[in-house]
C-alpha positions in Angstrom: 2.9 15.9 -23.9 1.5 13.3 -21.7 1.6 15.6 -19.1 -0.9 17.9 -20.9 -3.2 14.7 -22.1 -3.4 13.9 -18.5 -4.6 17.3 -17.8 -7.2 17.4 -20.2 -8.8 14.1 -19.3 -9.3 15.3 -15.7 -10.0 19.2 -16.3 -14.2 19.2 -16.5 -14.3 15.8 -17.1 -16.1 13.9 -20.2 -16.7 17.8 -21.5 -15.8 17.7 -25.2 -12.4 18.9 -25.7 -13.5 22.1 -27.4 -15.6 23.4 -24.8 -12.3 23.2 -22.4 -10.3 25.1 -24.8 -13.4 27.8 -24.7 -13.5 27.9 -20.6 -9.4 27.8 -20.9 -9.2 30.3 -23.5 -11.7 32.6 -21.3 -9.3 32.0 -18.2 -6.4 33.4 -20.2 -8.4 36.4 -22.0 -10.3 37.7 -19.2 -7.0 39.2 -16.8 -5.1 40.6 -20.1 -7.9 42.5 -21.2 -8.6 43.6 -17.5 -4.9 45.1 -17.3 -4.8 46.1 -21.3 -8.1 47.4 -22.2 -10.3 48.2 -19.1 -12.1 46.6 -16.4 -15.6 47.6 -17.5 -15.1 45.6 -20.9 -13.6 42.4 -19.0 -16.8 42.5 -16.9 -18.8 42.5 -19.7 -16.9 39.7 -20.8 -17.3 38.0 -17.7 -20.9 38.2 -17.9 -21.0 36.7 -21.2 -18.8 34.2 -20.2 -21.0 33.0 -17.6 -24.5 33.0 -20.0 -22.0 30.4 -22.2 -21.1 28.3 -19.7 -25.3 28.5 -18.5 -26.4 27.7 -22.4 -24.2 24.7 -22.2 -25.0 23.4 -18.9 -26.0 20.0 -20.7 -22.2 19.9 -22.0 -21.0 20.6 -18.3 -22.8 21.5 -14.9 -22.6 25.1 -15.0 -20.5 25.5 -11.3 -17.4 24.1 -12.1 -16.7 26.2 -15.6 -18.3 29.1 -13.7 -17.0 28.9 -10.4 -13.6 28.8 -12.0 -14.3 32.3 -13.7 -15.3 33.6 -10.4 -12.6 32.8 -8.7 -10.1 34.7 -11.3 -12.0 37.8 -11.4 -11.4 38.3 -7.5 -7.9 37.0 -7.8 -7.3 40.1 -10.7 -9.6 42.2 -8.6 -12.9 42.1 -10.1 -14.6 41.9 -6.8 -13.5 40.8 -3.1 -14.4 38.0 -1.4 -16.2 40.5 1.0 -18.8 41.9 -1.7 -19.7 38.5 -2.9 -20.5 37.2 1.2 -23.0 40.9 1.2 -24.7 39.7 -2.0 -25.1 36.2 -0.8 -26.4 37.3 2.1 -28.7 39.6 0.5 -30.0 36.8 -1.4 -29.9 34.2 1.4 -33.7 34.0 1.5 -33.7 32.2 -1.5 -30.5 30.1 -0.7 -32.4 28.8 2.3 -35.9 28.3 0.0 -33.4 26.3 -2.2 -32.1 24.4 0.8 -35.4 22.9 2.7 -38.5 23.6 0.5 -36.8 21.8 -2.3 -36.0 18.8 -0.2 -39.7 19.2 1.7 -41.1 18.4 -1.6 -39.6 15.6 -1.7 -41.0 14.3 1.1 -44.6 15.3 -0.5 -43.7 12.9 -3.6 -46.3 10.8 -3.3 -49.3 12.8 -2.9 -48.3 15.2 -5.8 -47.1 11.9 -8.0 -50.9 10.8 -7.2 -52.8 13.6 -7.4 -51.0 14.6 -11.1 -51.3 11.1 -12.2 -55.1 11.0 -11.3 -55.8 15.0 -13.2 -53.7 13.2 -16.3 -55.9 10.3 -16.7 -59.0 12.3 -16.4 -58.0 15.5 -18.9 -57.7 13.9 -22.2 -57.3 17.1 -23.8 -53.7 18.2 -24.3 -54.9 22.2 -24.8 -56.8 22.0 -21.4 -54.1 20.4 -19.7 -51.6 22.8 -20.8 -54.2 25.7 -19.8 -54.3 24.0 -16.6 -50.9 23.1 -15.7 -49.8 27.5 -16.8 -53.3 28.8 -14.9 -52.1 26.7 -11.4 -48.6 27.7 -11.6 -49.7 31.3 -12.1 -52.1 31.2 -9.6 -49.6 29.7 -6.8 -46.7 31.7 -8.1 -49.2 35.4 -6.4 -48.7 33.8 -3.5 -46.1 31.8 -3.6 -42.4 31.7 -4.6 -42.1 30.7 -8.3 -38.6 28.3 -7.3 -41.4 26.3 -4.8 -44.1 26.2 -8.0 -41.2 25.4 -10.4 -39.8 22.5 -7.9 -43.3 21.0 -7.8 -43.7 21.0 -11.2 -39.9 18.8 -11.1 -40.9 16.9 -9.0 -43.8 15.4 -11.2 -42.3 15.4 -13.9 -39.6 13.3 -12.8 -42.3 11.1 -11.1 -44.3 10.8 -14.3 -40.8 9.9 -16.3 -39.5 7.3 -13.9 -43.1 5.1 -14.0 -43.0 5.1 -18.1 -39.0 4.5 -18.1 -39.0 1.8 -15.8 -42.2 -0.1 -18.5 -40.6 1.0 -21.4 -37.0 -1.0 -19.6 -39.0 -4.0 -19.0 -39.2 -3.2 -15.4 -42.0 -3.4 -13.1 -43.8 -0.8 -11.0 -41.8 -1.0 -8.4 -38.5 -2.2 -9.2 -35.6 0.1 -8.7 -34.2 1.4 -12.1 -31.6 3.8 -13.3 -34.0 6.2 -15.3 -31.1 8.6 -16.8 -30.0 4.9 -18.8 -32.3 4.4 -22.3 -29.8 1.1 -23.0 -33.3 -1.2 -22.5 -35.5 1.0 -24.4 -35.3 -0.4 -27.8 -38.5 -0.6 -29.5 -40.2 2.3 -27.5 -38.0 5.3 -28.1 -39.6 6.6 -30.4 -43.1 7.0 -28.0 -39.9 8.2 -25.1 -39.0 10.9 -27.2 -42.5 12.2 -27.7 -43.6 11.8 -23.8 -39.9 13.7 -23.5 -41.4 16.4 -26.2 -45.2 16.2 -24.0 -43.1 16.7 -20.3 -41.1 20.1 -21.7 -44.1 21.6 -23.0 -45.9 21.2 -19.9 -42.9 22.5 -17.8 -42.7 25.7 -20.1 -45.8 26.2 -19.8 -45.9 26.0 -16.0 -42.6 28.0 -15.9 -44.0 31.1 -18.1 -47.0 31.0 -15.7 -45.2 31.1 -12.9 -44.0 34.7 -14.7 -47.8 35.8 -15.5 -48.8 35.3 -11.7 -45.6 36.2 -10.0 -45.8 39.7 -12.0 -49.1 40.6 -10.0 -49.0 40.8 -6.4 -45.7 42.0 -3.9 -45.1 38.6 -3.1 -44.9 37.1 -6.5 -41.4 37.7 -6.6 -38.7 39.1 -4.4 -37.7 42.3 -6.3 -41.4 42.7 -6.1 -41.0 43.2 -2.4 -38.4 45.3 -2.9 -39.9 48.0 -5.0 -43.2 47.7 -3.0 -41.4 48.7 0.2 -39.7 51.6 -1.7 -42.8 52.7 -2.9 -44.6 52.1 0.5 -47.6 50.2 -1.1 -49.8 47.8 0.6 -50.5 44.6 -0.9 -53.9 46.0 -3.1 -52.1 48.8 -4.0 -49.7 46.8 -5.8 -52.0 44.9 -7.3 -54.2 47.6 -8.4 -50.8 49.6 -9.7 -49.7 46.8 -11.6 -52.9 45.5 -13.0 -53.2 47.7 -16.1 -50.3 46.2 -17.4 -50.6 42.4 -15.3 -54.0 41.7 -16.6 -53.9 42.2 -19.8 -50.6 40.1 -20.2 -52.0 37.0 -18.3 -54.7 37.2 -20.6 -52.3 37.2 -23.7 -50.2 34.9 -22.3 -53.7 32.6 -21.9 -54.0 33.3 -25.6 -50.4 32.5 -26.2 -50.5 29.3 -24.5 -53.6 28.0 -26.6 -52.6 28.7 -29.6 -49.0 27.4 -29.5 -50.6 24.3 -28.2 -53.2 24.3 -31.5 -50.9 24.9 -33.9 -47.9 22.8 -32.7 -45.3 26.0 -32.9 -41.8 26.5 -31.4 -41.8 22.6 -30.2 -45.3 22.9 -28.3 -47.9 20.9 -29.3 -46.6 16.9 -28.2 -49.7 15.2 -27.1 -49.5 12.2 -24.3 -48.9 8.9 -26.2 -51.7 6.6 -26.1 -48.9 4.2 -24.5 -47.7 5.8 -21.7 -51.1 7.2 -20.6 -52.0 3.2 -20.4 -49.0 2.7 -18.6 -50.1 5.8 -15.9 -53.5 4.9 -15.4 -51.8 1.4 -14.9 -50.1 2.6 -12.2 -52.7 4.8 -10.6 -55.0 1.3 -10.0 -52.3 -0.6 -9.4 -51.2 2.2 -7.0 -54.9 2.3 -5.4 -55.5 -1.4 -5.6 -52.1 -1.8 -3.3 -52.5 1.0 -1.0 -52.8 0.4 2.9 -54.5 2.5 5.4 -51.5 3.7 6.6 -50.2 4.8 2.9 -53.9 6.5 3.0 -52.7 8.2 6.2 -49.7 9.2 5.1 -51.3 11.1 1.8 -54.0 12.5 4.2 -51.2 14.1 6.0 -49.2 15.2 3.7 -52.3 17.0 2.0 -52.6 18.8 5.6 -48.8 19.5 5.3 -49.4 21.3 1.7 -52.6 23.2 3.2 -50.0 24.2 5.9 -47.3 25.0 3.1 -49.5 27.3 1.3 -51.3 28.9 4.1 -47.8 29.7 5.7 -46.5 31.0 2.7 -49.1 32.9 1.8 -49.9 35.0 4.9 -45.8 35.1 5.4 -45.7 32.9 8.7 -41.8 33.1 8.4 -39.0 33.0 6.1 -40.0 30.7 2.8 -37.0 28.7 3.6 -38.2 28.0 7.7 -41.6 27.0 6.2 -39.8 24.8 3.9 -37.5 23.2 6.9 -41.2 22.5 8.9 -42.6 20.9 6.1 -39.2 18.4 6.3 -39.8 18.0 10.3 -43.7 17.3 10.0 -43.6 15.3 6.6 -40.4 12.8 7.8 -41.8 12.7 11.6 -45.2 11.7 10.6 -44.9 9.4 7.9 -42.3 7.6 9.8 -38.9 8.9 7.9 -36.0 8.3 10.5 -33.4 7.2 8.6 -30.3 10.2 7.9 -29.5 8.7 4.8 -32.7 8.8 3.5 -32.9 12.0 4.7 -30.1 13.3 2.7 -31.1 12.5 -0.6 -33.9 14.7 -0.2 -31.1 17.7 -0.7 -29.2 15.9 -3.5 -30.9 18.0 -6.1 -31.0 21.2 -4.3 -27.7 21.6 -3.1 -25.9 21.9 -6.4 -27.7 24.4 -7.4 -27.6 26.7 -4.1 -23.8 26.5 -5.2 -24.5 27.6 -8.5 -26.2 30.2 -7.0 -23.3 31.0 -4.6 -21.5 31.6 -8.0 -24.4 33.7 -9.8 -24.2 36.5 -7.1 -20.2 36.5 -7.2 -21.2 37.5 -10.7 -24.0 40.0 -9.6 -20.9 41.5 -7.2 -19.1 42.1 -10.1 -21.7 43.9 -11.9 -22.3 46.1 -9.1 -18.3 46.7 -8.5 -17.7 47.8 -11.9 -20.5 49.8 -12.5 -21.4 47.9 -15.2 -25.4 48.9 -15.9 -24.5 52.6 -14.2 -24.2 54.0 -18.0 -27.6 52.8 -19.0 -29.4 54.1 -15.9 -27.6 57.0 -16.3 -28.9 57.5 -19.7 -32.7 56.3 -18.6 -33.0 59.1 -15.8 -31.9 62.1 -18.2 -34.6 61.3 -20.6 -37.6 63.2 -20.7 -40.7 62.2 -18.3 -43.1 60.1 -20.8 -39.7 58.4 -22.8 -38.8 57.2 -18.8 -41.5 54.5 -18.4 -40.6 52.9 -22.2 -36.7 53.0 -21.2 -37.2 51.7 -17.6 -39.3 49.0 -19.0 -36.8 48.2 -22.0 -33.4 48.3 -20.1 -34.7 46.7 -17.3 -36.3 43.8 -19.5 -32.9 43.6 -21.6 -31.0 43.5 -18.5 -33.1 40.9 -16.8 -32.9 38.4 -19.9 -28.9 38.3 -19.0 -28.9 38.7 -15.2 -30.5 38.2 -12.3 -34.0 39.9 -11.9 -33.9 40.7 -8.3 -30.5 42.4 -9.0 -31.8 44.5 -11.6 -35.1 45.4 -10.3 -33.0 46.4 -6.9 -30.9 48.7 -8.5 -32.8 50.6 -11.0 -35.4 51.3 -7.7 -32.8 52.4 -5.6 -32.0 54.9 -8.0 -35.1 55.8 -9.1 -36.1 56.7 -5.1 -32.6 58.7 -4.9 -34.2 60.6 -7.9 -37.3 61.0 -6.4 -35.6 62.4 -3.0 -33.7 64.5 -4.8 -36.4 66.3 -6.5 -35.7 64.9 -9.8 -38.7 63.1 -10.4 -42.4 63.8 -8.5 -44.1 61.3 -6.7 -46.5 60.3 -9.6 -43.8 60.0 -12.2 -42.2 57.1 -9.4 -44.7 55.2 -9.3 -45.3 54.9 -12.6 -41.6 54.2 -13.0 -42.0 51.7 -10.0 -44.6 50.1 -12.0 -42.4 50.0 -15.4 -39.2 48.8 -13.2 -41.6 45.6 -11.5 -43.3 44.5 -14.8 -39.9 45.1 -17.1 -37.9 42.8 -14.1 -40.8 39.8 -14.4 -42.3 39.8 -18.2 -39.2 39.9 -20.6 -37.0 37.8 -18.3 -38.6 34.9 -19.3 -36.3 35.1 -22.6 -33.7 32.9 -21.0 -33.1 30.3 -18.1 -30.7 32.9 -16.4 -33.2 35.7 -16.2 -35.3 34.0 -13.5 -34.2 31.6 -10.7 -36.9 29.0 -11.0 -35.9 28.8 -14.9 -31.6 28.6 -14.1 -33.2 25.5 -11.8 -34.8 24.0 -14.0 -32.3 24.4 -16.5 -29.6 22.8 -14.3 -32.5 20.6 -12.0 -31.8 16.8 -13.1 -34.6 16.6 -14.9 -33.5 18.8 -17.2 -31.0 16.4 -19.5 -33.6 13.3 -19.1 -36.5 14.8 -21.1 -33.8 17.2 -23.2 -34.3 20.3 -22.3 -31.2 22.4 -22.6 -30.5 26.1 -22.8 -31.1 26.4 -27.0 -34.4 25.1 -26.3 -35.5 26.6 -23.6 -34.8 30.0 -24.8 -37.0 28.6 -28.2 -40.1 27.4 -26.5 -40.3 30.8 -24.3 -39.8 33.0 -27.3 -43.3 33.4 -28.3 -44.0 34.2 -24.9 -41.8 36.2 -24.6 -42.4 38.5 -27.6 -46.4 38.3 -26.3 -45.5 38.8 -22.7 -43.1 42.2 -23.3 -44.8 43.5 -26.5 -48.3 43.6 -24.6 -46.6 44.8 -21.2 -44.9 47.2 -23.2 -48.1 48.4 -25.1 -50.4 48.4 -21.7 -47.7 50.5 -20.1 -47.3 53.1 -22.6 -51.1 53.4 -23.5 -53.1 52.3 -20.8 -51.4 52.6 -17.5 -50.6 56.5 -17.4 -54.5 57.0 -17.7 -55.5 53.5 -15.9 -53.7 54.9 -12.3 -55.6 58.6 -13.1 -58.8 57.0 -13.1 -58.3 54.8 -10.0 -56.4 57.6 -8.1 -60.1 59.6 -8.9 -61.9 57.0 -7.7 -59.9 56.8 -4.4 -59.1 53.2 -5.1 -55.3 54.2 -4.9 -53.5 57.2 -2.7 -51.8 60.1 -4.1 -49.2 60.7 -1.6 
């Protein structure tokens, strides 16, 4: 008996007891109905078991409870060790974004801390700043990755939090403070709680609009290059293919974002306390009033740096992830950064979750190994021609609110272009299906943090637990979004786009091949 006390006081941790009889209870369920029933129901159970252990990433960091899943299903066979290295490799791209641009913000702390703190002093006016904070992140999200616009967002956020925290403690500006410890905060929590409630609307909001941009152009998102190169259109072709259905929706999603804001629904609507935006414009004079030429420099610099970020990026210099490893070089050479250990805590927040991620394609190689979506596209290809475009855009939408977007969009366009080569479908019907597959990967998948990677990050991102933002709440504050965001994609596709793409194809703005 003491044996088995010891057991549970070191298995996951300070996790309450019943969530380690849930992940043990899953351990013991998943091989029996692998052998008993069938393998296609024990990956479905697999998948589920992984969203759980995602919803209550507060309770326990996702990898362990997850990782330990994993690693049964290719012990019973699941999936091989092999698979999982090709799906990781696949996906390396963004393992490598995760690694260095993550940490390259960092370096850029200061300039976005001052340049945030300075457009929150001046904009008063919670509505505009919302509008502001979803139009930006939209905006860099076309032409950027949404996990880069996400880990920006983090970054001030965390920024913003740690000046109030350390007042609200009884600290000064610049003393060093543990900001995840409230123990000080007595009087002021209260005014915490509602700068917590102000933070995670202005995340959402930033997350959702890194949806509405990413949606638009081929390198929004990756699946978006995917389908782009199996449907062999340039970069205003996509645009012009997908805008029927993108424009409308950011427009909505404008809508959406104003009136959730006015209204104060689904946990939107937390305006800046009076208090803490004292305490920031505080700071910003006292940060001005202190600041030496070379601290001027350095913010010059690192402005340059971001100009370069973006620019690289956009025009696709190199590899997201090798733009994000120069941004490290020049930021830490520059500005005088020699120190390793400093160094590595630039990667403390980023490397967790690239083995998270590690994880989340172990569970995309089972997916593919047991053929567990081939039944639905099965079904979506047999249907008649005008049902296709509603099904693509539902199944893929469903699927992407429970896995990985870039998985699903992959698949379902590799199977549509076998279709297509096989005579099965004509050219215009796949690109219309192109178009259904791209928007129903991006719009519903907002619905939960594991639908998107920049949403599982900031989900499981530090910041996260601080301003209480877990999965239940999350999935809360993007569901009016997300009925917007798929009911008007939905709508636009069926309606609009079949005659939208007729009318540019006549006036040669788009080539019928």
């Amino acid at each position: 008996m003491h044996g088995v006390n010891v057991f549970f006081k070191s298995f996951l941790g300070k996790s309450p007891i019943w969530y380690k009889y849930c992940i043990i209870a899953f351990l013991i369920a998943n091989p029996i109905i692998y052998y008993a029933i069938s393998p296609f129901a024990a990956g479905w159970l697999l998948v589920a078991e992984f969203i759980f252990t995602l919803a209550m990433a507060l309770k326990c960091y996702p990898l362990q409870p997850g990782g330990l899943l994993t690693i049964e299903a290719v012990v019973i066979g699941m999936t091989s060790p092999h698979h999982i290295k090709e799906e990781v490799m696949a996906n390396f791209d963004v393992i490598l974004l995760l690694m260095f641009m993550v940490a390259g913000i960092y370096f850029m702390k200061q300039l976005l801390l001052y340049a945030f703190t300075k457009l929150l002093i001046v904009v008063h006016s919670k509505k505009r700043l919302a509008l502001t904070f979803c139009l930006s992140a939209a905006f860099l999200s076309a032409f950027l990755d949404a996990l880069t616009v996400i880990a920006v967002i983090i970054s001030v956020g965390t920024g913003f939090y740690g000046v109030y925290h350390k007042v609200a403690s009884g600290n000064n500006f610049e003393d060093s403070t543990d900001i995840t410890n409230d123990d000080k905060i007595t009087s002021k929590k209260e005014i915490l709680e509602q700068f917590r409630a102000f933070l995670r609307s202005l995340l959402m909001h930033a997350g959702v609009g890194s949806a509405l941009g990413g949606v638009m152009t081929m390198v929004g998102e990756p699946q978006n290059l995917i389908i782009a190169g199996q449907a062999e259109w340039s970069f205003v072709e996509f645009f012009l293919r997908i805008a029927p259905i993108s424009v409308p929706v950011l427009v909505c999603g404008i809508i959406t974002c104003l009136l959730v804001e006015h209204f104060s629904l689904f946990g939107y609507g937390a305006k800046l306390p009076k208090k803490v935006w004292v305490v920031l414009a505080r700071y910003n004079q006292s940060k001005e009033r202190k600041m030496s030429t070379q601290d001027r420099y350095k913010l010059v610099l690192q402005g340059l740096i971001g100009i370069w970020l973006v620019v690289g990026l956009a025009l696709h210099l190199a590899d997201v992830g090798i733009i994000g490893l120069t941004v490290i070089i020049l930021t830490t050479a520059f500005c005088g950064v020699t120190d390793e250990h400093t160094i590595g805590r630039s990667f403390q927040e980023s490397m967790p979750f690239c083995a998270l991620l590690v994880v989340f394609f172990s569970i995309v190689a089972v997916i593919n190994d047991l053929q567990l979506f081939k039944p639905i596209i099965h079904f979506v290809l047999s249907a008649d021609p005008h049902s296709q475009l509603s099904l693509f855009y539902i199944f893929n939408g469903l699927l992407s609110m429970i896995s990985d977007n870039v998985f699903v969009g992959t698949v379902y366009i590799t199977e549509a272009k076998s279709a297509y080569l096989s005579g099965a479908l004509n050219r215009e019907q796949f690109d219309l299906i192109a178009t259904a597959i791209n928007t129903g990967t991006n719009l519903p998948s907002v619905a939960t943090p594991n639908g998107q990677a920049a949403f599982l990050f900031l989900l499981t991102s530090a910041f996260a637990p601080l301003i209480r933002l877990s999965y239940g709440r999350m999935f809360i504050m993007a569901l009016p979004y997300t009925i917007v965001l798929s009911g008007v994609g939905f709508l636009c596709l069926e309606f609009l786009l079949p005659e939208a793409t007729e009318l540019m194809t006549q006036w040669g703005w788009i080539i019928s091949r």
